[in-house]
DSSP file (Angstrom, degrees, kcal/mol; ACC not computed):
  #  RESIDUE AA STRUCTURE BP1 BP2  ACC     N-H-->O    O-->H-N    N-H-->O    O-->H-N    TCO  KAPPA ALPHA  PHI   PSI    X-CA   Y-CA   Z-CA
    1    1 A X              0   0    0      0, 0.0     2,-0.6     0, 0.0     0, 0.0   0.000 360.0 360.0 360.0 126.7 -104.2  158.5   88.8
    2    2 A X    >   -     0   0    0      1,-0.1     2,-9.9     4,-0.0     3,-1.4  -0.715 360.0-101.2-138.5 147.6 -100.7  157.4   88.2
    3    3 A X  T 3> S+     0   0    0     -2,-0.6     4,-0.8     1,-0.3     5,-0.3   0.460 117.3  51.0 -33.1   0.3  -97.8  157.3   90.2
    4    4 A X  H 3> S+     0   0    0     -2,-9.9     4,-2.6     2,-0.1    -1,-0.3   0.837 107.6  53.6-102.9  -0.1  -96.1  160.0   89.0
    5    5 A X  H <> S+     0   0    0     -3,-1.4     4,-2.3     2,-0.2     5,-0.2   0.844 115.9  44.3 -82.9 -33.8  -99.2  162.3   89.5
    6    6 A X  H  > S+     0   0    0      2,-0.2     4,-2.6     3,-0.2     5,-0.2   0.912 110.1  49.4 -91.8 -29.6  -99.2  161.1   93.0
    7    7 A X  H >X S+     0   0    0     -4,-0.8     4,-1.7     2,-0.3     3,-1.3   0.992 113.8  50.5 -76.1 -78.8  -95.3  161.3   93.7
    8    8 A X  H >X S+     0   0    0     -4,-2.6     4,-2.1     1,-0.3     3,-1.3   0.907 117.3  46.2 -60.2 -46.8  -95.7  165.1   92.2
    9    9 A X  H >X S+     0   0    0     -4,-2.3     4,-2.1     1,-0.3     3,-0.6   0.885 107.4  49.1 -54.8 -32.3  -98.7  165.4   94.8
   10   10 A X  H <X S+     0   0    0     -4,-2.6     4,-1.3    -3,-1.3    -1,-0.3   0.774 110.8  51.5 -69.7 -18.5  -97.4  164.2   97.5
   11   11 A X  H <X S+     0   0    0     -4,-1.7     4,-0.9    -3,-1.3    -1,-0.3   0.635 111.4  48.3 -96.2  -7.3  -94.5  166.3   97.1
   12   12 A X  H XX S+     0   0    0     -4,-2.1     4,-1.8    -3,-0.6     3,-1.0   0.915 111.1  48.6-104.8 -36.7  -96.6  169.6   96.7
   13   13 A X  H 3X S+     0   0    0     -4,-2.1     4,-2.9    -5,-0.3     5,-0.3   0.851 111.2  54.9 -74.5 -14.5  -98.5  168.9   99.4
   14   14 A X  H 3X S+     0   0    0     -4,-1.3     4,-1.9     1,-0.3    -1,-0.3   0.816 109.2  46.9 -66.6 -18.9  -95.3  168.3  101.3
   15   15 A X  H <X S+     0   0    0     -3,-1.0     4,-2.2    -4,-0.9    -1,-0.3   0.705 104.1  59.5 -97.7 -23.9  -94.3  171.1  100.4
   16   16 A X  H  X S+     0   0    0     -4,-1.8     4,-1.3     1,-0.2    -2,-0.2   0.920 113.3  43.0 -55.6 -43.0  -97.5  172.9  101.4
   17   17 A X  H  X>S+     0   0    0     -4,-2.9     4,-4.2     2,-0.2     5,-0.6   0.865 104.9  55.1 -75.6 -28.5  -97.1  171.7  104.7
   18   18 A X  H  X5S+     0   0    0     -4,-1.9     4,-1.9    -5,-0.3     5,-0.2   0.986 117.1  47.1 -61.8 -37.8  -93.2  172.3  105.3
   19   19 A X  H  X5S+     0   0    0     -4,-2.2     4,-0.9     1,-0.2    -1,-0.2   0.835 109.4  51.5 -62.0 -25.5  -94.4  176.2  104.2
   20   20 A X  H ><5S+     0   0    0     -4,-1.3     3,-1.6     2,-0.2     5,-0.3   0.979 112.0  44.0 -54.3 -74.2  -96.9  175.9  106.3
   21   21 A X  H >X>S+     0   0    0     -4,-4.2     4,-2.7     1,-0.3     3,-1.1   0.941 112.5  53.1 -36.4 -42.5  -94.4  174.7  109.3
   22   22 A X  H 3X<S+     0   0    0     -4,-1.9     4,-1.3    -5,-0.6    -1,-0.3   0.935 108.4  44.3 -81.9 -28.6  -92.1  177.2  108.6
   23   23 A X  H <<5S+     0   0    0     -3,-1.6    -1,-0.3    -4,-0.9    -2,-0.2  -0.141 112.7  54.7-102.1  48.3  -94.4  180.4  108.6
   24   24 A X  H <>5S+     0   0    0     -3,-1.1     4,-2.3     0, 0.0     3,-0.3   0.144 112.1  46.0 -78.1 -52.4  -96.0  179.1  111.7
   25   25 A X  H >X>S+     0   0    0     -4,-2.7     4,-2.3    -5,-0.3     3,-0.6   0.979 109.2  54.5 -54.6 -80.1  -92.3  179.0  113.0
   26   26 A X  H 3X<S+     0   0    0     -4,-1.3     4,-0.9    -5,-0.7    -1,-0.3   0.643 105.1  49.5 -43.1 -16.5  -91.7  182.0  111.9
   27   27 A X  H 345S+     0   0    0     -3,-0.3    -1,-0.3     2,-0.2    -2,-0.2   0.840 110.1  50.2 -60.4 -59.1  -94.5  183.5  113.6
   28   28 A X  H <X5S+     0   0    0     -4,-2.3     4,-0.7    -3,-0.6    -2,-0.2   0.801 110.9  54.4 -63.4 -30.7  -93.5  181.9  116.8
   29   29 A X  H  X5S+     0   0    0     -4,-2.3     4,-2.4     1,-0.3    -1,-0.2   0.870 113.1  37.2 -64.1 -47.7  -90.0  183.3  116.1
   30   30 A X  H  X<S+     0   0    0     -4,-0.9     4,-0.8    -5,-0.6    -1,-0.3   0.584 114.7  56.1 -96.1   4.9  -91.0  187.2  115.6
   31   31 A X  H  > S+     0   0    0      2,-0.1     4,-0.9     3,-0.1    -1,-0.2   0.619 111.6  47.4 -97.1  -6.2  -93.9  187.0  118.6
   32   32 A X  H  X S+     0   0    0     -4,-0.7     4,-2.3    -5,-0.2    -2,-0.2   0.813 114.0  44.2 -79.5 -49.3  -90.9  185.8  120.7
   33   33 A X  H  X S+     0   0    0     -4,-2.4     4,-0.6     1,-0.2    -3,-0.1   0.892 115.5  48.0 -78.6 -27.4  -88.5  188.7  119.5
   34   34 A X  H  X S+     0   0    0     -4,-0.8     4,-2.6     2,-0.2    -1,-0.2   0.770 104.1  57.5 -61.6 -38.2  -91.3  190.9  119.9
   35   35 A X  H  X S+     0   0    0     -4,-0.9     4,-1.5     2,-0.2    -2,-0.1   0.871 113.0  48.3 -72.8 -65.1  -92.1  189.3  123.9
   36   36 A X  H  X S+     0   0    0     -4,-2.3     4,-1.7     2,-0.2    -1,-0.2   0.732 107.3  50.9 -62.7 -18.4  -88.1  190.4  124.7
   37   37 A X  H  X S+     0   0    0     -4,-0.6     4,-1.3     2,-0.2     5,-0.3   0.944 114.8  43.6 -80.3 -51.8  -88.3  193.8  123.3
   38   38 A X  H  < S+     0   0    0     -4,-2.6    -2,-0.2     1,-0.2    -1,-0.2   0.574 116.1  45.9 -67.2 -12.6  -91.4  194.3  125.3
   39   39 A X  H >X S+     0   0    0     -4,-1.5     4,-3.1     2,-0.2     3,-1.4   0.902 112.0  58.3 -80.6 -78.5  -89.7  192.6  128.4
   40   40 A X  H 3X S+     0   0    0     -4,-1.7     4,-1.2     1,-0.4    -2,-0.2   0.700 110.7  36.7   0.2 -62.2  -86.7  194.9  127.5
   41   41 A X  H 3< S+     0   0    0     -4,-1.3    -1,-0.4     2,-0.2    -2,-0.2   0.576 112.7  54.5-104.4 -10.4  -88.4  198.1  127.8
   42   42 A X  H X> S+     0   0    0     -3,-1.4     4,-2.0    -5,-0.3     3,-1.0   0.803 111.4  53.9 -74.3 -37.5  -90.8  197.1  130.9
   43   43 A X  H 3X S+     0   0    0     -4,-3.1     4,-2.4     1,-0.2     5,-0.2   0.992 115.9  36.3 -56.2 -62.3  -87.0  196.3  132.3
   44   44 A X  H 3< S+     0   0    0     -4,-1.2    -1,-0.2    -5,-0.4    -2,-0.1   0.334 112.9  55.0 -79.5   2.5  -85.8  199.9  131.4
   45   45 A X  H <> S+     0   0    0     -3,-1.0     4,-2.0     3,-0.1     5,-0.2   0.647 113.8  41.2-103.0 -33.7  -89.0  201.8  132.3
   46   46 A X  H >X S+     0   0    0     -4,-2.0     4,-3.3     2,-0.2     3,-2.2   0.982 120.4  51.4 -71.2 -59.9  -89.0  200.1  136.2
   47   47 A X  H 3X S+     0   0    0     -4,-2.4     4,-1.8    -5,-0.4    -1,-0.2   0.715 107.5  44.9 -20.5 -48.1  -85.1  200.9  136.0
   48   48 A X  H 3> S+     0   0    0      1,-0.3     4,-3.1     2,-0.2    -1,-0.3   0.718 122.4  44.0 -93.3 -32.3  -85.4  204.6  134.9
   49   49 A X  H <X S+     0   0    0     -3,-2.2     4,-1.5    -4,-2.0     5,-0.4   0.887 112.1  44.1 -85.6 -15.1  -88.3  205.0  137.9
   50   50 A X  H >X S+     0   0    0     -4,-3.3     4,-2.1     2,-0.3     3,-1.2   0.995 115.7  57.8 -98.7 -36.8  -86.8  203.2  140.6
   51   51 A X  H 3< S+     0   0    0     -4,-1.8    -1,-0.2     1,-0.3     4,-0.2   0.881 115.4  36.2  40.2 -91.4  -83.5  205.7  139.0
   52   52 A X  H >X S+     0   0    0     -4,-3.1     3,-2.0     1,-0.3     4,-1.5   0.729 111.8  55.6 -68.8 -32.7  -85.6  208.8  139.6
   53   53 A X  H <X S+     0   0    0     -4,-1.5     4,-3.3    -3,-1.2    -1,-0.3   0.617 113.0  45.8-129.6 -20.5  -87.3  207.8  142.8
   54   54 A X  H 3< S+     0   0    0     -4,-2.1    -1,-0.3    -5,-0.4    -2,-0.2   0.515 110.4  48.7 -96.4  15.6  -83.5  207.2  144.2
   55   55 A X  H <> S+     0   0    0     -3,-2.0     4,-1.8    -4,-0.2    -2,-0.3   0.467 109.4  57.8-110.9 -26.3  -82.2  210.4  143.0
   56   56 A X  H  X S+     0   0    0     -4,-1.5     4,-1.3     1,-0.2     5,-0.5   0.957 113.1  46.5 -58.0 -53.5  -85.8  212.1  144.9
   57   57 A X  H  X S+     0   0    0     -4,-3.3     4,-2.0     1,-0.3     5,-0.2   0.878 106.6  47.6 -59.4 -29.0  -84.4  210.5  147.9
   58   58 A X  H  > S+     0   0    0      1,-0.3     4,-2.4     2,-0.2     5,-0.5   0.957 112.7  53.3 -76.2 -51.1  -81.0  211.4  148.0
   59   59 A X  H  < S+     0   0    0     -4,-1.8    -1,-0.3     1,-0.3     4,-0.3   0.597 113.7  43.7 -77.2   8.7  -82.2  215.1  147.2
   60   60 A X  H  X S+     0   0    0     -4,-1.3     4,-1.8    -3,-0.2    -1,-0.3   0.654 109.2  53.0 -98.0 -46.0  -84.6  214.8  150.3
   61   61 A X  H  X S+     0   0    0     -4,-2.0     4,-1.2    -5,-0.5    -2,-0.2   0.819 114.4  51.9 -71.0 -29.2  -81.8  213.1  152.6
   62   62 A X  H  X S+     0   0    0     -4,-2.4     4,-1.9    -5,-0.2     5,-0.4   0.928 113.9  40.5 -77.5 -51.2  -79.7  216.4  151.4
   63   63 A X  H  4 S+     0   0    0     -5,-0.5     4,-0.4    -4,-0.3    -2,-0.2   0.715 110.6  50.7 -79.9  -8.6  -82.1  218.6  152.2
   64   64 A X  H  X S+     0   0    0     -4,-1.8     4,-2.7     2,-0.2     5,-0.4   0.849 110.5  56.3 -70.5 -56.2  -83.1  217.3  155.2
   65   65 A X  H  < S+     0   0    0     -4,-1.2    -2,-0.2    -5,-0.3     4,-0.2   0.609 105.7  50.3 -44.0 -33.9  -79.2  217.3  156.0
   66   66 A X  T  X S+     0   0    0     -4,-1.9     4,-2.5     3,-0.1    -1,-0.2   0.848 104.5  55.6 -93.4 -23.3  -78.9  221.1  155.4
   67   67 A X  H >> S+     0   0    0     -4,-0.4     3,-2.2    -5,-0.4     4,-1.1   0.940 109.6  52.5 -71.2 -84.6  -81.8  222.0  157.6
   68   68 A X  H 3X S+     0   0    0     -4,-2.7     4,-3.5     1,-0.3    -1,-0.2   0.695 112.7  40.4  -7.8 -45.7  -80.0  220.1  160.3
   69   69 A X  H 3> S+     0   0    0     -5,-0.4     4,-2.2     2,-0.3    -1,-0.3   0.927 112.1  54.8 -92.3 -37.8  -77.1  221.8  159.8
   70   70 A X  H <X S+     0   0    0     -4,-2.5     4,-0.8    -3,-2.2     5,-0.4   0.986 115.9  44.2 -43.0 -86.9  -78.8  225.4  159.4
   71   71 A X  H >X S+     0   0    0     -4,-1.1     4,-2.2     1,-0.3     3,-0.8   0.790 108.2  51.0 -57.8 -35.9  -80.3  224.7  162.6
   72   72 A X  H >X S+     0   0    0     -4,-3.5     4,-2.3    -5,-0.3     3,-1.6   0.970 114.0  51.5 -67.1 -47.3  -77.1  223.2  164.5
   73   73 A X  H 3< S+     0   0    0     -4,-2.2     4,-0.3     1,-0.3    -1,-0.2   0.405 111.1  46.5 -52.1 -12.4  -75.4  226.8  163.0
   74   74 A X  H <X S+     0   0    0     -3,-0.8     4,-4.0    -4,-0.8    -1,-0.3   0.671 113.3  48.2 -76.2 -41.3  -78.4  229.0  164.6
   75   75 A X  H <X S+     0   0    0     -4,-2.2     4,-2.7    -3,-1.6     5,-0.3   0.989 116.3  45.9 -54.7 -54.9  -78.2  227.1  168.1
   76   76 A X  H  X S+     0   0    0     -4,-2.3     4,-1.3    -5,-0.3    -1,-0.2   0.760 116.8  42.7 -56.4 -28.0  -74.4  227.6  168.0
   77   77 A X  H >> S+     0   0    0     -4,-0.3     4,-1.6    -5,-0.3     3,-0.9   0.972 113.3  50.4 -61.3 -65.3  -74.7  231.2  167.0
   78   78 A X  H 3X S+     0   0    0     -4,-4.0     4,-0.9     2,-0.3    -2,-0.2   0.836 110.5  49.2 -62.0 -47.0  -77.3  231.9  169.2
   79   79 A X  H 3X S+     0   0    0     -4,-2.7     4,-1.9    -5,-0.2    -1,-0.3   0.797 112.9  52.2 -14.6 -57.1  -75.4  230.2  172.5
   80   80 A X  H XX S+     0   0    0     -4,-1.3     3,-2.1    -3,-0.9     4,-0.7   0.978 109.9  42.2 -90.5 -54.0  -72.8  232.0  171.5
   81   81 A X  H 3X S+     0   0    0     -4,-1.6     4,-2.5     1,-0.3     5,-0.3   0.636 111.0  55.9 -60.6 -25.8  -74.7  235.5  171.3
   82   82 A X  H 3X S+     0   0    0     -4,-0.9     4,-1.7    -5,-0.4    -1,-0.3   0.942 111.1  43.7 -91.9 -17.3  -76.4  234.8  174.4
   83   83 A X  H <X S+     0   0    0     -3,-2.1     4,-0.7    -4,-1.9    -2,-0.3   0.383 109.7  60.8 -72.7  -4.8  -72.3  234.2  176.4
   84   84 A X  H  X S+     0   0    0     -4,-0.7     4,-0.6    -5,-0.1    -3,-0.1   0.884 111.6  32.1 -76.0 -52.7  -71.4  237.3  174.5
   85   85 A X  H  X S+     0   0    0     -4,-2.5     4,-0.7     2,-0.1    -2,-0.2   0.903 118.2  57.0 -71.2 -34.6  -74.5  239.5  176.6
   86   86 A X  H >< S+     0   0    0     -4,-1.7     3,-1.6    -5,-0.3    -3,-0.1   0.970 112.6  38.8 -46.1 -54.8  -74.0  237.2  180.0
   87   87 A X  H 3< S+     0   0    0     -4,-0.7    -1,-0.2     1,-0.3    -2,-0.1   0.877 109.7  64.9 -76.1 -22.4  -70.4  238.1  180.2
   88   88 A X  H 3<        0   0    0     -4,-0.6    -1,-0.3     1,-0.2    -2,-0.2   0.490 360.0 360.0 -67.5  -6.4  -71.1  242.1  179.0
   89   89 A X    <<        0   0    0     -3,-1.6    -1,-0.2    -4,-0.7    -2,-0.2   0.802 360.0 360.0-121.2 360.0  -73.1  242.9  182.0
């Protein structure tokens, strides 16, 4: 062999390995971008429940909140209905 067959081999296998390096890289690169999308949307799926689960509550703390108030407006009614007969007989 002589050196210029080994100078062009050594530079194609350098260059086998830098391609090498570099779609290894590149690998790491798009299983990485891939890692954040999926991080991304697990972020925006917990978001969107914990979302609904605090719009469930509030519409339970509302309805809970009208019953209340239905019931103070019966008592008061009824109170009032029952000083209405006292003082009529």
């Amino acid at each position: 062999m002589t050196s210029a067959n080994s100078v062009d081999g050594l530079a194609t296998m350098t260059s086998v390995v830098t391609s090498s390096e570099s779609a290894v890289g590149s690998r790491h690169s798009a299983k990485k971008r891939w890692s954040q999308q999926e991080a991304t949307v697990h972020q925006q799926t917990v978001l969107g429940v914990s979302a609904k689960r605090c719009r469930l509550h509030k519409l339970i703390r509302q309805r809970f909140a009208l019953a209340l108030k239905i019931q103070q407006m019966v008592c008061a009614l009824v109170k009032q209905q029952a000083t209405v007969h006292s003082a009529g007989s």
